[in-house]
Biotite code that builds the C-alpha atoms (Angstrom):
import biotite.structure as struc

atoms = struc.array([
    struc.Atom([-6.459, 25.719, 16.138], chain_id="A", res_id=1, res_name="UNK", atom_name="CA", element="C"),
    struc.Atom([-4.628, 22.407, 17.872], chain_id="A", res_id=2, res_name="UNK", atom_name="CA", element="C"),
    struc.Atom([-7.376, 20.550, 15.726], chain_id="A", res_id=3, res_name="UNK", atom_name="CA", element="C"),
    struc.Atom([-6.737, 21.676, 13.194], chain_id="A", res_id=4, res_name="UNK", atom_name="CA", element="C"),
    struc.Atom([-3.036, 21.242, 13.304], chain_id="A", res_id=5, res_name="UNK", atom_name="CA", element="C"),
    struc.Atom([-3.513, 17.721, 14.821], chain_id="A", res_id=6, res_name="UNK", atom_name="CA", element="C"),
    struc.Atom([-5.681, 16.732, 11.255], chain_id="A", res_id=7, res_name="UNK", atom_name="CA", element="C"),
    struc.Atom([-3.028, 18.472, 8.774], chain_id="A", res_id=8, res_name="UNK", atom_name="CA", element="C"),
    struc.Atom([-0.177, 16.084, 10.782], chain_id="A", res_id=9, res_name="UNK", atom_name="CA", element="C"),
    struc.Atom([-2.323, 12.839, 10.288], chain_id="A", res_id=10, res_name="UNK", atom_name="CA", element="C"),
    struc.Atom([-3.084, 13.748, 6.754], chain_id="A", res_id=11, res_name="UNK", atom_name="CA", element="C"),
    struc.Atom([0.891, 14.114, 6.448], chain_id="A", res_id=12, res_name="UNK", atom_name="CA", element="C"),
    struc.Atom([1.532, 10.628, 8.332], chain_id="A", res_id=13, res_name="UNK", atom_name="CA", element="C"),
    struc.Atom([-1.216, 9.045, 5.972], chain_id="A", res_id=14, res_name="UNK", atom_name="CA", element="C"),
    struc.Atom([0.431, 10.890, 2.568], chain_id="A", res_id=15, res_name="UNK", atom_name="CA", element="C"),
    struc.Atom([3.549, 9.637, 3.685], chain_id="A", res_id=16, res_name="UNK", atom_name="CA", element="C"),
    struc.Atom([3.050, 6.504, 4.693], chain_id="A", res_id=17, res_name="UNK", atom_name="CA", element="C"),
    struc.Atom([1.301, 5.729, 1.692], chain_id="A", res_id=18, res_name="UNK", atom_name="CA", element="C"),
    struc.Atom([4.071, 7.164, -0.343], chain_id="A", res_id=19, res_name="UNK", atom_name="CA", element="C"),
    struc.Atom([6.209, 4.526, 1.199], chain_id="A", res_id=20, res_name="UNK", atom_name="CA", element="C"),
    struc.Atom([4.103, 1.489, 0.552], chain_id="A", res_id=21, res_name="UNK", atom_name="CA", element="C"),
    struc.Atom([3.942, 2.767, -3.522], chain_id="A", res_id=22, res_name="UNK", atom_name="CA", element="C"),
    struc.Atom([7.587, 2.610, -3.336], chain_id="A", res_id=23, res_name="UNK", atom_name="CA", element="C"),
    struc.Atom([7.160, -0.665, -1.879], chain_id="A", res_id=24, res_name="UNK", atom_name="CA", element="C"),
    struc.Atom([5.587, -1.877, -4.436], chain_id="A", res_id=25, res_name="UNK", atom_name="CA", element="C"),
    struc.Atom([7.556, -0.398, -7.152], chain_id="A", res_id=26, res_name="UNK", atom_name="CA", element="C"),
    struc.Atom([10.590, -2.873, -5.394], chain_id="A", res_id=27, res_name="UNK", atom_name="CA", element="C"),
    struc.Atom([8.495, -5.850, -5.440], chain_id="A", res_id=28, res_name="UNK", atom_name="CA", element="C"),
    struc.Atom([7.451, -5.379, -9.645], chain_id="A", res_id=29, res_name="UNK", atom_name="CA", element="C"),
    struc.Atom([10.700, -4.981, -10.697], chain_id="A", res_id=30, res_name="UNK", atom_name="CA", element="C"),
    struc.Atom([12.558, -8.167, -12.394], chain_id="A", res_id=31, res_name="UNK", atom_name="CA", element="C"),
    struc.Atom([14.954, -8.060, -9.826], chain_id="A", res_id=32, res_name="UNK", atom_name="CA", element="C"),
    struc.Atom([14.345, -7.754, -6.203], chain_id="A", res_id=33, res_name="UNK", atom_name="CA", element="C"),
    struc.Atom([16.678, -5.539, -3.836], chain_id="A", res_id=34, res_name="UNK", atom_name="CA", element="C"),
    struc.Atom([15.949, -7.232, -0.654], chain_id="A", res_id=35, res_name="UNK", atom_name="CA", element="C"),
    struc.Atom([17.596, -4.482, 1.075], chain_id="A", res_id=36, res_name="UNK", atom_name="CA", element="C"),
    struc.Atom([15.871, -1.897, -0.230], chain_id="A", res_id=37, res_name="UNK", atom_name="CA", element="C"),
    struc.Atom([12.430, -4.342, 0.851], chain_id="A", res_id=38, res_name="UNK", atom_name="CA", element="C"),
    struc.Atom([13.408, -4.152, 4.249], chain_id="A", res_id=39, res_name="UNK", atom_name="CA", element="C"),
    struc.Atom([14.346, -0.805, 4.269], chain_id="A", res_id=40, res_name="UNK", atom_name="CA", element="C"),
    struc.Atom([10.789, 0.494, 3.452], chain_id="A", res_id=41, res_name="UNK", atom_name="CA", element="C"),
    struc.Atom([9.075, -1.890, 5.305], chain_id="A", res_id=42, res_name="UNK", atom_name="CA", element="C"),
    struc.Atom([11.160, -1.003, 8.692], chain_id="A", res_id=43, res_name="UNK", atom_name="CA", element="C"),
    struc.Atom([9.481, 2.104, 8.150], chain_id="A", res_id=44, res_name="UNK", atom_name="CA", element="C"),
    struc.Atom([5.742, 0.995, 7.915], chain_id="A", res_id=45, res_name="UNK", atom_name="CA", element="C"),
    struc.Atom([5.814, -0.665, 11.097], chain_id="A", res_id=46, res_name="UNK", atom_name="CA", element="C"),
    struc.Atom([4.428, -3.838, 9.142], chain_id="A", res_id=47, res_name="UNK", atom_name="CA", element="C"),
    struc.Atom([5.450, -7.164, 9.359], chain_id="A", res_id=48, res_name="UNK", atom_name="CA", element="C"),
    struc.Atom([6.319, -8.201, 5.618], chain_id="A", res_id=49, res_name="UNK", atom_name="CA", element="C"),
    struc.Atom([7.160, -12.372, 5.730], chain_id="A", res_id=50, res_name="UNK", atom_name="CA", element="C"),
    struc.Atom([7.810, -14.746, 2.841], chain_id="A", res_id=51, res_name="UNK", atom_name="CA", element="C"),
    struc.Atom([5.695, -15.840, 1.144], chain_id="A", res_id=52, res_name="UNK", atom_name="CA", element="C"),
    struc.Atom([4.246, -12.947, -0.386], chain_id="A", res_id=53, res_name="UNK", atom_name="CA", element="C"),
    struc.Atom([2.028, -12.330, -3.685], chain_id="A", res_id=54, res_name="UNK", atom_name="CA", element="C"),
    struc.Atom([1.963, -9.278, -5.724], chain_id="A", res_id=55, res_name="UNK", atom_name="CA", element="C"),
    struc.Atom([-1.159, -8.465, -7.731], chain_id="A", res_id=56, res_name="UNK", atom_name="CA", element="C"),
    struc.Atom([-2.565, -6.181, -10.088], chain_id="A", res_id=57, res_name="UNK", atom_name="CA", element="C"),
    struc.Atom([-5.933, -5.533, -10.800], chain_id="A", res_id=58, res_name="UNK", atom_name="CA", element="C"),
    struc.Atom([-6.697, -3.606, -14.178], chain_id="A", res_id=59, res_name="UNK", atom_name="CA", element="C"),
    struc.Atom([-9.923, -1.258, -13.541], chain_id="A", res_id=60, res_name="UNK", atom_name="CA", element="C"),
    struc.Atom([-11.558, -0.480, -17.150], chain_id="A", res_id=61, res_name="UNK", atom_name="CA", element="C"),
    struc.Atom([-14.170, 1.743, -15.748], chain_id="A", res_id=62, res_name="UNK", atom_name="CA", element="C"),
    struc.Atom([-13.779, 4.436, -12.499], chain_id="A", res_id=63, res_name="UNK", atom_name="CA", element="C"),
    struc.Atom([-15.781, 6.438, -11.154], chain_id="A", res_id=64, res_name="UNK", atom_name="CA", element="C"),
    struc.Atom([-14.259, 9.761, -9.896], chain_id="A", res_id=65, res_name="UNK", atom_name="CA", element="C"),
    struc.Atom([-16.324, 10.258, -7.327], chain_id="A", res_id=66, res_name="UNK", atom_name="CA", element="C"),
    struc.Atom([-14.105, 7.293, -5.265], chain_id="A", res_id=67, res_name="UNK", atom_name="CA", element="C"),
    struc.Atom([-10.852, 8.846, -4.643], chain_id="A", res_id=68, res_name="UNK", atom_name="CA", element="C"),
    struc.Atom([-7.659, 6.758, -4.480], chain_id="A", res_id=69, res_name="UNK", atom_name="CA", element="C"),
    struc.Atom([-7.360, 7.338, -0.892], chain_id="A", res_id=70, res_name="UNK", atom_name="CA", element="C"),
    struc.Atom([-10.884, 5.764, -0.054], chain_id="A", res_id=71, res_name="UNK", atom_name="CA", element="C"),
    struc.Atom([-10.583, 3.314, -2.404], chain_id="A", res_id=72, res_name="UNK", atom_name="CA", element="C"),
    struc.Atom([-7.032, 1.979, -1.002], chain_id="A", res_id=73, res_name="UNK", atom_name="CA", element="C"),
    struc.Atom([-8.188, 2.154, 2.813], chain_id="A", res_id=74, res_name="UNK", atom_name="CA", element="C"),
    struc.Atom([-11.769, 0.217, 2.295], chain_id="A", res_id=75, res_name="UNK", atom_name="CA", element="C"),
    struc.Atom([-9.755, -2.691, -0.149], chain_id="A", res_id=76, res_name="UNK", atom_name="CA", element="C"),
    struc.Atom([-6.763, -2.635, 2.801], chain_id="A", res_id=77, res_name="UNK", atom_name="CA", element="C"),
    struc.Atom([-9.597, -3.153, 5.499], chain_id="A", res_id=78, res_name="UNK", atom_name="CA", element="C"),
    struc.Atom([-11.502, -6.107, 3.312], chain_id="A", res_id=79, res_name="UNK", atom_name="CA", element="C"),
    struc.Atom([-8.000, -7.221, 2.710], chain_id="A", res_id=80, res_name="UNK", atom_name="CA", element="C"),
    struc.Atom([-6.936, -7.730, 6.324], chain_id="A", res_id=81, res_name="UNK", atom_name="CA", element="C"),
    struc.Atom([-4.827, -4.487, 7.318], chain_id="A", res_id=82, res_name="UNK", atom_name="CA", element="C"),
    struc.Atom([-1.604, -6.902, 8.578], chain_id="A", res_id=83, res_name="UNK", atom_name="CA", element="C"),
    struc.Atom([-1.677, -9.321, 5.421], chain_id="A", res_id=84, res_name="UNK", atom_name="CA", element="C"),
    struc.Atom([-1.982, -6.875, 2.988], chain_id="A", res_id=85, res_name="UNK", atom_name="CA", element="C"),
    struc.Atom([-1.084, -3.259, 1.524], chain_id="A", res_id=86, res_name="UNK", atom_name="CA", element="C"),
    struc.Atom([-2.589, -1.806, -1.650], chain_id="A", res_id=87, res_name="UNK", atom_name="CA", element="C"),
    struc.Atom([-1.126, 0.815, -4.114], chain_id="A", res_id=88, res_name="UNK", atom_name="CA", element="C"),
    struc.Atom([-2.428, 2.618, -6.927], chain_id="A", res_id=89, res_name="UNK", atom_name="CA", element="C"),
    struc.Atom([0.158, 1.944, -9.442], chain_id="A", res_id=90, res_name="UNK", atom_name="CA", element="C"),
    struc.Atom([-1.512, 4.124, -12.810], chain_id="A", res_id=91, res_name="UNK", atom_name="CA", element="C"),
    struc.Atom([-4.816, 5.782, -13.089], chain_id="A", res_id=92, res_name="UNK", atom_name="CA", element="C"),
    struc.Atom([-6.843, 2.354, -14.020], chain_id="A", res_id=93, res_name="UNK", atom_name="CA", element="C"),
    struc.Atom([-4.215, -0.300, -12.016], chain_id="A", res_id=94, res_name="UNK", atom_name="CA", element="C"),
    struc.Atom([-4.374, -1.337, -8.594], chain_id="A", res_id=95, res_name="UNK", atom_name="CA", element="C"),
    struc.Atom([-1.624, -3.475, -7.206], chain_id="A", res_id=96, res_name="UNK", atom_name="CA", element="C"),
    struc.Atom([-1.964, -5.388, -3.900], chain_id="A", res_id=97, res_name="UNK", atom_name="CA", element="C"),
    struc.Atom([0.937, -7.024, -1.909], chain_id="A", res_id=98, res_name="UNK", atom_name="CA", element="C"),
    struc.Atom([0.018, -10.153, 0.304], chain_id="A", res_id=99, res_name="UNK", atom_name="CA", element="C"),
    struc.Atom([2.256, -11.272, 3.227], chain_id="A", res_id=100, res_name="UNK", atom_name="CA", element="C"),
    struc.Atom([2.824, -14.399, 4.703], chain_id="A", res_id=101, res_name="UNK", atom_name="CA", element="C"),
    struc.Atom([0.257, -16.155, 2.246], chain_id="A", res_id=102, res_name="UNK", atom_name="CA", element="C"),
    struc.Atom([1.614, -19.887, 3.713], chain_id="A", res_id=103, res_name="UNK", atom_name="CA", element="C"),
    struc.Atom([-0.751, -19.499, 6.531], chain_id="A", res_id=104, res_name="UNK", atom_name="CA", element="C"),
    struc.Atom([-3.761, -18.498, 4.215], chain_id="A", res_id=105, res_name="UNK", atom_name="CA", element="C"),
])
């Protein structure tokens, strides 16, 4: 029973936290940034978000549905370098990925 409680409060911390970077992203696509709004969300990531950043989005024509978001998101964060990068799904075929401090890349 604890394990089973212990894995539905992970999945929650994962949903949530990846709620948090979408909404992330949705701040750093708009025309006009709200730098307190940035800070806001990324206070509660626990991630280190420093200028300069890139934003990109990747345009998928064909997916599979057998890869679900979820798996998708956490192998392209892990290639990506889990502290330089965070990755959203953004619409069904569009990816977007966020990179921090890029000077240093």
């Amino acid at each position: 029973m604890e394990l089973m409680i212990n894995q539905k409060y992970i999945a929650s911390q994962s949903e949530w936290k990846q709620t948090t970077k979408d909404m992330l992203l949705e701040q750093l696509l708009k025309k006009e940034l709200s730098y307190h709004d940035i800070d806001r969300l990324i206070g509660k990531l626990d991630f280190e978000f420093i200028p300069t950043f890139v934003t990109v989005i990747i345009q998928i024509e064909e997916r599979s549905s057998i890869v679900s978001n979820k798996t998708l998101i956490e192998s392209l964060e892990n290639a990506c370098h889990p502290k330089r990068g965070f990755i959203g799904v953004i619409h069904v075929n569009k990816l977007c990925i966020a990179f921090t401090n890029t000077s240093e890349a």
